[in-house]
VEXBARO-553642 format. One record per atom (N, C-alpha, C): z, y, x. Coordinates in steps of 0.1 Angstrom, whole numbers, plus 5000, padded with zeros to 4 digits. Atoms other than C-alpha are relative to their C-alpha. Layout:
BEGIN
    z    y    x
    Z    Y    X
...
REM end
This chain:
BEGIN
    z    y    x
 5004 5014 5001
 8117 4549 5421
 5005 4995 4987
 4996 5001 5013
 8120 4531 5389
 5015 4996 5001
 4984 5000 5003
 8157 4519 5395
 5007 5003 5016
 4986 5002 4991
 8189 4524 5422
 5006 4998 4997
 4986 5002 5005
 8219 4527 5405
 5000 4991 4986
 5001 5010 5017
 8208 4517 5369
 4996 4989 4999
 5002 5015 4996
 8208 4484 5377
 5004 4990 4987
 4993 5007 5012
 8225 4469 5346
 4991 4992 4992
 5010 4998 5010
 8197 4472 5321
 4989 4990 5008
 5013 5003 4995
 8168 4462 5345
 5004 4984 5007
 4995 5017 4997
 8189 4428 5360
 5000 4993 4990
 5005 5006 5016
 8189 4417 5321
 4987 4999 4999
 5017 5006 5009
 8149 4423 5319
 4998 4987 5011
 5000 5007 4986
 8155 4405 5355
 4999 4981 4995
 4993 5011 5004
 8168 4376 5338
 4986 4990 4991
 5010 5000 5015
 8140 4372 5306
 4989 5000 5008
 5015 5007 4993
 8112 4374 5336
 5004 4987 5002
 5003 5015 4999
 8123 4344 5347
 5002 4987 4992
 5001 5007 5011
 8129 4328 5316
 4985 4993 4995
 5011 5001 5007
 8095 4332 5307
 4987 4990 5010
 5007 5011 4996
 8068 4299 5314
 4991 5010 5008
 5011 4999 4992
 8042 4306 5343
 4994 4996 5000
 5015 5004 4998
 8004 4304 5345
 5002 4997 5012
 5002 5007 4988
 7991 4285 5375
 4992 5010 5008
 5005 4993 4992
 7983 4299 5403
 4992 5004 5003
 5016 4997 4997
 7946 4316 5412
 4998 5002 5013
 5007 4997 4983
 7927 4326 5444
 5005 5009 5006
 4992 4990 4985
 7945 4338 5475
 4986 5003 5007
 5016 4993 4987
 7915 4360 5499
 5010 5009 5009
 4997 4992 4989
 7923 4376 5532
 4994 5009 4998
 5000 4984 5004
 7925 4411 5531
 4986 5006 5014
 5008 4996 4990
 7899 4434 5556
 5011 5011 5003
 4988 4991 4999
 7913 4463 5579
 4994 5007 4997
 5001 4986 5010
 7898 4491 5559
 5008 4995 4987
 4991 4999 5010
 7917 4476 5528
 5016 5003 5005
 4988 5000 4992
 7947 4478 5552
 5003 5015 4999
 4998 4987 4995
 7939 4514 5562
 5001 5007 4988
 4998 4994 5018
 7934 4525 5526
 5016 4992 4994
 4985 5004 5009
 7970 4508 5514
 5006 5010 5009
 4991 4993 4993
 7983 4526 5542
 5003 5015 4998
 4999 4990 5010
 7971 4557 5533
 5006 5005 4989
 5000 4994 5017
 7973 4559 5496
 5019 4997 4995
 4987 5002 5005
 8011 4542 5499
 5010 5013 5003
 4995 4985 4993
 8016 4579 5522
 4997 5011 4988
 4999 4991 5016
 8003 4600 5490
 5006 4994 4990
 4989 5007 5014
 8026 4578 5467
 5012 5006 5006
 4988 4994 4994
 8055 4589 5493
 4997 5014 5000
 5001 4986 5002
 8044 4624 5490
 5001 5007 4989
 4997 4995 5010
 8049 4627 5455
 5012 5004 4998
 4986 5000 4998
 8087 4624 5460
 5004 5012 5003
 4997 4989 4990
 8088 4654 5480
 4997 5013 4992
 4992 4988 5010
 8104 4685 5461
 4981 5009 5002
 5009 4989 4995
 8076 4708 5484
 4985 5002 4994
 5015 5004 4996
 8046 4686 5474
 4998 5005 4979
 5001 4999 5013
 8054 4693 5435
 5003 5014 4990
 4997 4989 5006
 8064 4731 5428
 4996 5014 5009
 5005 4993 4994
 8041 4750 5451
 4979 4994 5004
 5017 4999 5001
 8000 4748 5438
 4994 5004 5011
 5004 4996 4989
 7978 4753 5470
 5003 5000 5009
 4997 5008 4987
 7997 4741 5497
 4995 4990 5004
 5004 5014 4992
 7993 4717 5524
 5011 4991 4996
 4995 5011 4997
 8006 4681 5519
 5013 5000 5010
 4993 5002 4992
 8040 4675 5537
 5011 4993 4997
 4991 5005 5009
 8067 4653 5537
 5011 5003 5012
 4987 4997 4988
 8100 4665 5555
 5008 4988 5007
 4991 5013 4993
 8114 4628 5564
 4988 4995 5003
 5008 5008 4987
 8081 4619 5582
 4994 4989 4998
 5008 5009 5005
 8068 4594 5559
 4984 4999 4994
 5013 4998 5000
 8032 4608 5556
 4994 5002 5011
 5005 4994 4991
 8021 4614 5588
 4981 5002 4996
 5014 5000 5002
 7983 4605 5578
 4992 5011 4991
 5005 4991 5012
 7981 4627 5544
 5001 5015 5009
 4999 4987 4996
 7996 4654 5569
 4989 5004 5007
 5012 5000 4987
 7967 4648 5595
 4988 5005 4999
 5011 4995 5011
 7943 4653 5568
 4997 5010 4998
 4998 4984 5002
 7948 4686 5562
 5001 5002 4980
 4998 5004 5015
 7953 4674 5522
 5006 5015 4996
 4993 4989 5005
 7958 4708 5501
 4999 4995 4984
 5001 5007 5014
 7969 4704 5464
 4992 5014 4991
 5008 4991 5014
 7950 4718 5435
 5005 5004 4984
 4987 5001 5009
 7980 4711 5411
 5007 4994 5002
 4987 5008 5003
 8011 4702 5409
 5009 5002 4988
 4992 5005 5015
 8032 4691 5377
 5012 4995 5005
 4987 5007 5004
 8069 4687 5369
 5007 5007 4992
 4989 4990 5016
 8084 4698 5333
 5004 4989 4997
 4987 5003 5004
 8117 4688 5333
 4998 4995 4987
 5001 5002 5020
 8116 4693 5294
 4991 4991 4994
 5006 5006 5006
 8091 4671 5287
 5000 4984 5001
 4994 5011 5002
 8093 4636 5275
 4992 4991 5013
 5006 5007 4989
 8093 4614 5307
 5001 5005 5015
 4998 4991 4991
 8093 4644 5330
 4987 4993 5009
 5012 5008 4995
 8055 4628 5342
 4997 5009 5016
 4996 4990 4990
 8054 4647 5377
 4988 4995 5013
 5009 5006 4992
 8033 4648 5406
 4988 5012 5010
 5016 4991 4994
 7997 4665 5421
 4990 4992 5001
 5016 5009 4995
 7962 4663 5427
 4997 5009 5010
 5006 4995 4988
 7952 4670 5462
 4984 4999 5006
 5013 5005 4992
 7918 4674 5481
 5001 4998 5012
 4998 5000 4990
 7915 4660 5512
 4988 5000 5011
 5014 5000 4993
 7885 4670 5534
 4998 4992 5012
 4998 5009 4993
 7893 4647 5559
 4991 4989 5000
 5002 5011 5005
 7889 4616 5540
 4989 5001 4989
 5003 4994 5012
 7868 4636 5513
 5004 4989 4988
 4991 5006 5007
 7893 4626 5489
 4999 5010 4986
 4997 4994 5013
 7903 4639 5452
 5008 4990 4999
 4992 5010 5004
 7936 4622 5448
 5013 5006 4991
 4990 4996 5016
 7961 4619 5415
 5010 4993 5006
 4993 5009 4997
 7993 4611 5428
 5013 5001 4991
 4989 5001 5003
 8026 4602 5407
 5010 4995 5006
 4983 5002 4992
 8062 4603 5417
 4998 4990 4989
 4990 5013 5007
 8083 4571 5409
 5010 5007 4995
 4990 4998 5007
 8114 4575 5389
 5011 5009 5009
 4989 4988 4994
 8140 4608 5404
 5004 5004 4989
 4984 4993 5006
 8159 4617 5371
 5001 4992 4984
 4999 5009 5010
 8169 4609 5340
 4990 4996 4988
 5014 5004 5007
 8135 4614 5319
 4995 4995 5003
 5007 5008 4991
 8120 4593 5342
 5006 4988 4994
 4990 5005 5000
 8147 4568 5333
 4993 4993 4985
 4999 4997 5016
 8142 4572 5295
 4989 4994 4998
 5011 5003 5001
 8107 4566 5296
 4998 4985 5004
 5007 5014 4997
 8107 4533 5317
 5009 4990 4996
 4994 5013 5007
 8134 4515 5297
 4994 4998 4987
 5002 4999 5016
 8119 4526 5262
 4983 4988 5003
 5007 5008 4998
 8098 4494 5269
 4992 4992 4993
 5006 5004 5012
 8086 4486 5231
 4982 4998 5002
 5019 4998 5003
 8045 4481 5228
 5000 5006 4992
 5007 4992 5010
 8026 4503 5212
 4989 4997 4997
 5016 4998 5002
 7991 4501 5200
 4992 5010 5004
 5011 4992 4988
 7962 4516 5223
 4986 4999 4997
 5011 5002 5007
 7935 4506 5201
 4988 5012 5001
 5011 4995 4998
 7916 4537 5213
 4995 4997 5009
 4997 5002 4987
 7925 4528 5247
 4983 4982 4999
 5008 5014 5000
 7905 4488 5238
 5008 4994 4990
 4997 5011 5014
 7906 4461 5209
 5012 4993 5005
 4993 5010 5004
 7935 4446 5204
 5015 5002 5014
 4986 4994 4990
 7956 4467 5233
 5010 5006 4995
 4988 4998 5000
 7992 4472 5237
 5006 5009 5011
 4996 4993 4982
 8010 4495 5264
 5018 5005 4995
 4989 5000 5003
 8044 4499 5269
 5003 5015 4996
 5000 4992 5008
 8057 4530 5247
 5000 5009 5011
 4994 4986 4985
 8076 4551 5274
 4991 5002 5008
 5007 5000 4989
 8044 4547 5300
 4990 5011 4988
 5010 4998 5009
 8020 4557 5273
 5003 5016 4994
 4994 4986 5002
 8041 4587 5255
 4998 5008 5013
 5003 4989 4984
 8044 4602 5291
 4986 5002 5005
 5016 4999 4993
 8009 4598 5300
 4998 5010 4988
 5001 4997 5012
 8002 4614 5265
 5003 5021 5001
 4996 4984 4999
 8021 4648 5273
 4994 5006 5013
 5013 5000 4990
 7997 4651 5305
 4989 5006 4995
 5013 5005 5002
 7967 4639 5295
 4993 5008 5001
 5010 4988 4998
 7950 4670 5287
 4998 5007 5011
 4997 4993 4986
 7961 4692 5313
 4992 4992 5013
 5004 5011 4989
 7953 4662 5337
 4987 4999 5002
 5009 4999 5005
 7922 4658 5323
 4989 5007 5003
 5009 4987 4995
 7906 4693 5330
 5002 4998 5013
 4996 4994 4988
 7923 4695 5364
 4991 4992 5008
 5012 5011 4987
 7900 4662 5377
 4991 5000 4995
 5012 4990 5001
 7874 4674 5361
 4992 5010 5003
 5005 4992 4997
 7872 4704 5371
 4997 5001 5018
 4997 5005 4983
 7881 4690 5412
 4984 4989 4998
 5010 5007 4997
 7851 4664 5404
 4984 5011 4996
 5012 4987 4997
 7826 4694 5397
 5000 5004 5016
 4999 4990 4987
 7841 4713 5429
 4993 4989 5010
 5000 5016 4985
 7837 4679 5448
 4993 4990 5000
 5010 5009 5005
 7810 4659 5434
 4997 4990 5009
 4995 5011 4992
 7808 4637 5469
 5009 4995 5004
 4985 5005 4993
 7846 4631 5473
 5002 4988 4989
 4998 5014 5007
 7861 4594 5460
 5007 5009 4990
 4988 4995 5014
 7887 4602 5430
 5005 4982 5002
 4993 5012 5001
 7914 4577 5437
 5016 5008 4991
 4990 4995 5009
 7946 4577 5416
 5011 4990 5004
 4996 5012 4989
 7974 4563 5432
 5019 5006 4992
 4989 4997 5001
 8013 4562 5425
 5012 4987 5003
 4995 5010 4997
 8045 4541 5433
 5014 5000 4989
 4990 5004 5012
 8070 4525 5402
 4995 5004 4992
 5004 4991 5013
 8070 4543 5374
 4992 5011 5006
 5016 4996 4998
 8043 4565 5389
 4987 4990 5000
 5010 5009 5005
 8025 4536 5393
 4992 4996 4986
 5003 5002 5013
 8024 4526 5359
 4991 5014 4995
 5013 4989 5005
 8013 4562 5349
 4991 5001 5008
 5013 4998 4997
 7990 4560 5373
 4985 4996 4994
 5013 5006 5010
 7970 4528 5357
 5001 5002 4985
 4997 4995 5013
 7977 4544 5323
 4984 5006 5000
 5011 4987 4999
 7955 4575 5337
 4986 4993 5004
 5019 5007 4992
 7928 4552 5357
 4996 4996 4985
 5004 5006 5012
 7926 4533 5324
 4988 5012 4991
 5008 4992 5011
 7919 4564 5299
 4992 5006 5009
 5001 4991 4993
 7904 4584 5327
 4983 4996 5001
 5008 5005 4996
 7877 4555 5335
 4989 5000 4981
 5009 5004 5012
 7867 4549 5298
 4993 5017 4998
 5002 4991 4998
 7860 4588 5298
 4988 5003 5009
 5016 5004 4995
 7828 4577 5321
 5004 5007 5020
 4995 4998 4986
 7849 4587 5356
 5001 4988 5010
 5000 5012 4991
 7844 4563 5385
 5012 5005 5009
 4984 4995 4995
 7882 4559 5401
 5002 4987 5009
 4994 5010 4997
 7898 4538 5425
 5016 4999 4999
 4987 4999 5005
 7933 4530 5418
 5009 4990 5009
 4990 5004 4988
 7962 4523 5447
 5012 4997 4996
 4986 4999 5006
 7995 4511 5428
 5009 4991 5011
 4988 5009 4992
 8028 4501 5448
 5008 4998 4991
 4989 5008 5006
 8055 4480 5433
 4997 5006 4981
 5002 4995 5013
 8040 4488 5396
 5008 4988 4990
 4993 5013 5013
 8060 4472 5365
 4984 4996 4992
 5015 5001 5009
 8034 4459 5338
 5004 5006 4990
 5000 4991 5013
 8027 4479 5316
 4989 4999 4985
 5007 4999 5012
 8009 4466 5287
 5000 4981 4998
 4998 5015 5004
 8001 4430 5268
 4985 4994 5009
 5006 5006 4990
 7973 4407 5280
 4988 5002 4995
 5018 4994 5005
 7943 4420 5258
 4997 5019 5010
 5002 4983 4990
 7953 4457 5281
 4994 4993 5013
 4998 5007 4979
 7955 4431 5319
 4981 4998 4998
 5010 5009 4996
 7922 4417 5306
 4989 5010 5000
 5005 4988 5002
 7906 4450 5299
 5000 5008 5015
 5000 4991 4990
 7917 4469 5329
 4996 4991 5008
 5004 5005 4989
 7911 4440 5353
 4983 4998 4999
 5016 5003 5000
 7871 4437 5338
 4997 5016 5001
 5006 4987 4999
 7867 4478 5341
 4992 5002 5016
 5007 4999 4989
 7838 4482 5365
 5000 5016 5000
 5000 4984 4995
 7843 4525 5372
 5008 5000 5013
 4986 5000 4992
 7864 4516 5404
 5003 4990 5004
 4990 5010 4995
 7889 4491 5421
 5009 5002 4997
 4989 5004 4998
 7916 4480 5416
 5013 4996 5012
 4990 5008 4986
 7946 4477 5445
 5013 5002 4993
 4990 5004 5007
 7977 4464 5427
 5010 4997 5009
 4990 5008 4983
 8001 4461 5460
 5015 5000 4991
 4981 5003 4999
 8034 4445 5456
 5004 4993 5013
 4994 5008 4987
 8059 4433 5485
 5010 4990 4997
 4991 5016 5002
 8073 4399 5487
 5006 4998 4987
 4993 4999 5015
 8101 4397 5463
 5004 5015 4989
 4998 4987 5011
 8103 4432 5445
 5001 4999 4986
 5004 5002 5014
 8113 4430 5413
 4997 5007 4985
 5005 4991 5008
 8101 4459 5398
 4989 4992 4993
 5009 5007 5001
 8067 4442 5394
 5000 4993 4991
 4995 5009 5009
 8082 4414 5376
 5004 5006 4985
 4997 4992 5010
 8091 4438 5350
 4993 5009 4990
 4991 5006 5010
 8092 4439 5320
 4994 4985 4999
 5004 5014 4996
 8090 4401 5319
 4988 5000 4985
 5011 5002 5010
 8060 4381 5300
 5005 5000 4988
 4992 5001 5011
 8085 4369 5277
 5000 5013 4987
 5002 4984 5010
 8083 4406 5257
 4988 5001 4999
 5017 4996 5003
 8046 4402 5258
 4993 5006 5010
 5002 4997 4989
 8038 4419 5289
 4994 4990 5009
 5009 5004 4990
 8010 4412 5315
 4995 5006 5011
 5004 4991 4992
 7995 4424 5346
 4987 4994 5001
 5015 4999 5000
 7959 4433 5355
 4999 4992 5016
 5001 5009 4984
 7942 4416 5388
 4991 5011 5007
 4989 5006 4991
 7939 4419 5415
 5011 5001 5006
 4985 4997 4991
 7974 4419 5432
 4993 4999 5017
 5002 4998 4988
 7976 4431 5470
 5015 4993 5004
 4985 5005 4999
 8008 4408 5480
 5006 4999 5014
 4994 5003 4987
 8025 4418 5511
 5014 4995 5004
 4985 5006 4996
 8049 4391 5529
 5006 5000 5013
 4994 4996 4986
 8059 4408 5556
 5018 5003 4997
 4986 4996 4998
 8097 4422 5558
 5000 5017 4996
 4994 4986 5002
 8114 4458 5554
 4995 5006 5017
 5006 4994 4987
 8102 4480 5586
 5000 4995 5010
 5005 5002 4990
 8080 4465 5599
 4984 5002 5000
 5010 4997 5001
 8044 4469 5608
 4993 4992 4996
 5007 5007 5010
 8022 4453 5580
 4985 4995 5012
 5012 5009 4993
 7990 4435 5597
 4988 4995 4986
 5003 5005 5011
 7961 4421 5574
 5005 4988 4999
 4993 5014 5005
 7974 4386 5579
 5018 5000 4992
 4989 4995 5006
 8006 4401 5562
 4994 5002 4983
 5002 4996 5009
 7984 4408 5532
 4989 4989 4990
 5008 5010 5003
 7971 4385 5508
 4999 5005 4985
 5007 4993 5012
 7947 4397 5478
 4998 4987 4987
 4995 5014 5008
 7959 4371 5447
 4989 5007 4987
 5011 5001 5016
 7928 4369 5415
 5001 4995 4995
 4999 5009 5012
 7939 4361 5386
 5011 5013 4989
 4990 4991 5013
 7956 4378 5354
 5013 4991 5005
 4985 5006 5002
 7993 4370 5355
 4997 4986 5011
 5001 5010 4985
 7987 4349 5391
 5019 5000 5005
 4988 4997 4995
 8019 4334 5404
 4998 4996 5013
 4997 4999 4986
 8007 4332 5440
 5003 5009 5008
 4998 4986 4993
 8017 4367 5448
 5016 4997 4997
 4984 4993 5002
 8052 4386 5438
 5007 4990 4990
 4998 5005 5010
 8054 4367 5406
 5009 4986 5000
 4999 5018 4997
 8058 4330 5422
 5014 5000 5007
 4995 5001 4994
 8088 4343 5442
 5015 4996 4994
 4989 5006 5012
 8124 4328 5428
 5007 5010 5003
 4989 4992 5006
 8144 4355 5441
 4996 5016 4995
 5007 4984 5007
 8143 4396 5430
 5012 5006 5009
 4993 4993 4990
 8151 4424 5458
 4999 5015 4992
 4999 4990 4998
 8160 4457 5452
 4989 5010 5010
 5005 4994 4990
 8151 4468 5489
 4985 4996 5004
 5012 5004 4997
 8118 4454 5488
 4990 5009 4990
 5007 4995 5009
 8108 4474 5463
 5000 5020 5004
 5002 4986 4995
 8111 4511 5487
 4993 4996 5015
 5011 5000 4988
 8093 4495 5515
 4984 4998 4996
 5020 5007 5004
 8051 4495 5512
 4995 5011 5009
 5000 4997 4986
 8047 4501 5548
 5003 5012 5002
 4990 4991 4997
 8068 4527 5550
 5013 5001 4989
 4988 5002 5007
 8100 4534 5532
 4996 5014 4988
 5012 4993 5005
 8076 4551 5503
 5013 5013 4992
 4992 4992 5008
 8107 4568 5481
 5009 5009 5009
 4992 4994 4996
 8125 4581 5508
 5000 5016 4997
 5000 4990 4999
 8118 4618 5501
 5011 4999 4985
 4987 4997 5015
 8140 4612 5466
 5016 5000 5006
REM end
């Protein structure tokens, strides 16, 4: 997950979000229960990236030993790769599974488990993305890690959207997998790939010529889920230039309990403060529940 202990650093950017002036609020819409069933899902393959088993053994079945996927397990989800080098900047980590179930093709990234993970989501500087779209910015550390991927990644859902030519291709991750996730939908979509994209508790990762870019990409959807007060989300504040894409999926339910669609309310607008944004305080613990307790396998 992007933070536990290293709290220090991230209650300072904590501080500088809420410094920073707020746009007015945009359109709240009631959620349906297939977008329900798909968060629920996709938040189970974001909890499955966590899990040691699901990341250093190619061609296995999906599984998570603490019981927090039961759906991906039901599926019969086998992976087609799995990634984790240590040594490399960021340590970008994860799988792509197929799920004949659901006929699926899914990209899933772990959240933050060690210290390259760490390295990457504080090195928070903008960069220029100018192949990425005019006048885009993305935070360094998301971008470099996506970067030492990319290719590899590249072929692998490629060569899965040959094998699979009627299965969705969703790309889904929670924290700092989040972010690399919409890093990857981003480059992945301009690449002429139609994707849907499922992010839990995602920081923002870029300025507002990237939000305004990814939130008009028609290859896909968008599901941007945050919970109540989490203040990963909030992070890195606007104040440093930072923005997020729309739309947010904003659930104001509690810690374990069972989400409902009237629990879930779908906020339109770039940098909208009717969702996570609008909330005055910043939780830790709200940031490992998204209807289930998504990091527990770390």
């Amino acid at each position: 997950m992007f933070f536990r202990r290293e709290f220090g650093a991230v209650a300072a950017l904590s501080v500088l979000a809420h410094a920073a002036p707020a746009p007015a609020p945009m359109q709240r819409r009631d959620i349906s229960s297939t977008v329900l069933d798909n968060i629920d899902l996709f938040a189970q393959y974001s909890a499955a990236a966590y899990c040691s088993s699901n990341i250093e053994s190619t061609g296995t079945t999906l599984t998570c030993d603490v019981g927090n996927c039961p759906l991906v397990e039901a599926a019969g989800a086998t992976t087609i790769d799995e990634f984790d080098d240590t040594s490399s900047y960021g340590d970008p980590t994860g799988f792509i599974a197929v799920d004949p179930t659901n006929e699926l093709i899914v990209l899933s990234f772990r959240g933050s488990s060690d210290l390259s993970n760490w390295i990457a989501d504080l090195d928070f500087g903008l960069t220029s993305v100018s192949s990425i779209c005019d006048g885009c910015e993305m935070h360094k550390g998301f971008y470099e890690a996506w970067e030492v991927i990319a290719d590899t990644i590249t072929s692998k859902v490629e060569a899965a959207v040959s094998s699979y030519p009627d299965y969705t291709l969703v790309f889904t991750g929670h924290s700092y997998g989040a972010a690399l996730a919409a890093v990857a939908a981003t480059v992945l979509r301009n690449a002429g790939y139609t994707l849907d994209l499922y992010n839990f508790g995602q920081p923002r990762i870029g300025n507002l010529a990237l939000a305004d870019y990814i939130t008009g990409q028609n290859m896909g959807s968008n599901y941007r889920v945050t919970h109540t007060d989490d203040i990963v989300p909030k992070l890195p504040p606007e104040l440093l230039g930072y923005h997020h894409f729309s739309p947010e999926y904003w659930i104001t339910s509690g810690n374990d309990v069972t989400v409902t669609t009237s629990d879930v309310t779908e906020v339109v607008g770039v940098d909208s403060t009717a969702g996570n944004d609008g909330t005055l305080l910043d939780s830790t613990t709200a940031h490992r529940w998204y209807t289930i307790y998504i990091s527990e396998c770390s």
